[in-house]
N, C-alpha and C positions, 0 to 999 in steps of 0.2 A: 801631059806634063811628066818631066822623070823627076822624082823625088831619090834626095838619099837621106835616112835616118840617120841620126848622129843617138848614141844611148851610151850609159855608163852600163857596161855589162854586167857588173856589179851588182845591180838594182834594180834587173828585169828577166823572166825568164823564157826559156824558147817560145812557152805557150802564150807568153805578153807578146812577145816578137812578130810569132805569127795573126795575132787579134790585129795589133799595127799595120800592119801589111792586109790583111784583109778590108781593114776602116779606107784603105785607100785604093780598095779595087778601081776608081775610074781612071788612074794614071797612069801614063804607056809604058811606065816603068818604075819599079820601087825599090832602090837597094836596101838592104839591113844585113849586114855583113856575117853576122851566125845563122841568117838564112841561106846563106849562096853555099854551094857547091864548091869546095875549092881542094883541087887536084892536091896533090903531096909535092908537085915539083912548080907550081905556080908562087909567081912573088906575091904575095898577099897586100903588102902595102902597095905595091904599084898598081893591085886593082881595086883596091881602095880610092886611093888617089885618083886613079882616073873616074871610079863613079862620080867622085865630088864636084869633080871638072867636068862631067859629062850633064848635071842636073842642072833643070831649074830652078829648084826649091830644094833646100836647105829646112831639112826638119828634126831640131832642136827636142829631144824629149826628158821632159823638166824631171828631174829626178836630185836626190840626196846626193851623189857623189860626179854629179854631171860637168862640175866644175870641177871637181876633185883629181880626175881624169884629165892627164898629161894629153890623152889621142883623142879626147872631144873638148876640149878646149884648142888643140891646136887644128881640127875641125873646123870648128867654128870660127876660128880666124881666117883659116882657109877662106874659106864660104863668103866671109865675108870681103876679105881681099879680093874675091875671084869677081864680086859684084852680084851674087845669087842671091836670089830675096828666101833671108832667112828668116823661118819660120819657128816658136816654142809648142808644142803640144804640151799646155797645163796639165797633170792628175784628174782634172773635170773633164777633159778630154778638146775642151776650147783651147784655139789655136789663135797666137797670138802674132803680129810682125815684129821685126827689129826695131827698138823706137819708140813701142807704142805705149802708154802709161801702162798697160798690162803687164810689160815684157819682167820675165820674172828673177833676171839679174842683176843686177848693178851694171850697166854699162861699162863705169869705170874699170871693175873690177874683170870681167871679161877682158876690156883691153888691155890690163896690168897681167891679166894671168897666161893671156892666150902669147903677149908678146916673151913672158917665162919659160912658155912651152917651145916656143920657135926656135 
């Protein structure tokens, strides 16, 4: 499975990033985007974009300003236009689907914000 993390960078730091990325050592691939390598003359959002495109799983991590964030809200539209089964990683570290009494947004407001961001 390729995973992409979606996070408000705001709210989490390299050594959070890299613990993430570690919890999901069995996936054949894991983006998180202040982990990757990115050259001085590369487009950043086009490899952005294409990790999103390119995953199965869409992982949402629940955080204070996750919503607040113009580029994980409109993420998460992404994700979920694109038909990725989108995933929350709660603070307990339980992971939750899109949908599911868990899920730790408002639906509504997801749709209202992500279509703001677009």
């Amino acid at each position: 499975m390729r995973y992409f993390v979606s996070y408000a960078r705001q709210d989490h730091t390299l050594d959070q990033l890299r613990i993430m990325g570690e919890r999901l050592q069995g996936a054949s691939s894991v983006y998180i985007d202040d982990l990757e390598n990115h050259g001085k003359a590369t487009d950043r959002v086009r490899i952005v974009v294409d990790a999103l495109t390119r995953a199965d799983i869409f992982l949402a991590v629940h955080s204070t300003h996750y919503l607040r964030t113009e580029w994980t809200r409109w993420e998460l539209d992404k994700a979920l236009s694109e038909g990725l089964e989108v995933v929350a990683l709660l603070p307990s570290g339980e992971q939750v689907r899109w949908g599911s009494p868990q899920w730790p947004w408002p639906v509504s407001r997801v749709d209202s914000d992500a279509a703001v961001a677009s």
